[in-house]
C-alpha positions in Angstrom: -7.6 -16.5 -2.9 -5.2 -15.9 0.4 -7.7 -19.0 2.4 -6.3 -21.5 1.5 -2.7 -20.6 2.2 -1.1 -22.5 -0.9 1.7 -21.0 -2.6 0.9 -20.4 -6.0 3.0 -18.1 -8.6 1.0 -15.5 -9.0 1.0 -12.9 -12.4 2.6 -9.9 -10.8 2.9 -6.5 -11.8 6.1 -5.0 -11.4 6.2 -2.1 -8.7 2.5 -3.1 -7.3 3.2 -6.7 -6.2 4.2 -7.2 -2.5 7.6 -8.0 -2.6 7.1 -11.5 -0.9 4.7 -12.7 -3.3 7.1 -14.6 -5.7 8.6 -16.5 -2.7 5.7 -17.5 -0.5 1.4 -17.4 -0.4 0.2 -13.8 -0.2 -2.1 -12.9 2.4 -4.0 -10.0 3.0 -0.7 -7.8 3.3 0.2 -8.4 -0.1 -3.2 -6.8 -1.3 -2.2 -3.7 1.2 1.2 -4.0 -0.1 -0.4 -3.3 -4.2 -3.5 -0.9 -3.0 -0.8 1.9 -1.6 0.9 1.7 -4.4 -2.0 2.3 -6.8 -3.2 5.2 -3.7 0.5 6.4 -4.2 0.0 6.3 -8.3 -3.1 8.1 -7.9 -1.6 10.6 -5.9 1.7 11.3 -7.1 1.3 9.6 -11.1 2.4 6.6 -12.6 6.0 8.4 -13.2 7.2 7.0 -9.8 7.3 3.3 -11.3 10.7 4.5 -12.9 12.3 5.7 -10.3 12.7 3.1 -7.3 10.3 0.9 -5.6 7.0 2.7 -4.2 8.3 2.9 -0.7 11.4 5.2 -1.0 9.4 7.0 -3.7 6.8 7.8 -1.3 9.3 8.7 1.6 11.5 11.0 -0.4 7.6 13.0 -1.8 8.0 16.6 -0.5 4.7 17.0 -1.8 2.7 14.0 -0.5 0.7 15.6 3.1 3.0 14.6 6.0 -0.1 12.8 7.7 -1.1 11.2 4.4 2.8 9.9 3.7 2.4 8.7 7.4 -0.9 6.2 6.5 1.1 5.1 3.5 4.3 4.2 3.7 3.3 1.0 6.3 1.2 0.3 3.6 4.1 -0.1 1.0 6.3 -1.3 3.9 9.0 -4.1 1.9 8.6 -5.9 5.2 5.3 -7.8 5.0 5.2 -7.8 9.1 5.6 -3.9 9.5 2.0 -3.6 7.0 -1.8 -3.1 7.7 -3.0 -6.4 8.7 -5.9 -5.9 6.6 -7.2 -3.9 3.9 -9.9 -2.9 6.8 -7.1 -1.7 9.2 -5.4 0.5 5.9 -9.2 1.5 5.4 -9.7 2.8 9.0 -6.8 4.7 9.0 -7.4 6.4 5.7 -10.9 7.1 7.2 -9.5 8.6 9.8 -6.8 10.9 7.8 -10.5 12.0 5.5 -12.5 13.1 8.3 -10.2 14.8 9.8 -9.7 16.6 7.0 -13.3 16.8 5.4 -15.3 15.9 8.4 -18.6 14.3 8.6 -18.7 12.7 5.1 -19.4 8.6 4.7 -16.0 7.0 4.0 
């Protein structure tokens, strides 16, 4: 949906939308952007969504794992330029994060 570059207006879910996304064409960042927020609902439940947006949620977590909160939080980066490039480059370094911690498994 991102090819063609067009700027469309896009149903959004509030919280898990890439803050750009009602101003200009999403690209790849803005599916990062809503992926660490569902990673950060799994992890910390959906009770977050009240609180402030996913990013200062994450950062003020004394109970996410430091090196975890460290993958996510350029994930659910407001700015669209300090993100994962890709869902590929958010999947390598979650990959990364998993085998160091559970080592030779298939992720």
């Amino acid at each position: 949906r991102h090819a063609t570059g067009t700027f469309y207006s896009p149903p959004t879910t509030p919280r898990y939308s890439a803050p750009e996304v009602s101003r200009q064409a999403p690209d790849a960042r803005a599916d990062v952007f809503s992926l660490g927020a569902v990673l950060y609902t799994l992890l910390a439940g959906h009770g977050w969504t009240w609180d402030d947006e996913v990013g200062a949620c994450a950062r003020a977590d004394g109970e996410l794992d430091p090196e975890l909160k460290d993958i996510l939080l350029p994930a659910v980066d407001p700015d669209c330029d300090k993100r994962y490039p890709s869902i590929e480059a958010f999947h390598s370094a979650l990959a990364t994060h998993l085998e160091h911690i559970w080592p030779r498994q298939s992720w």
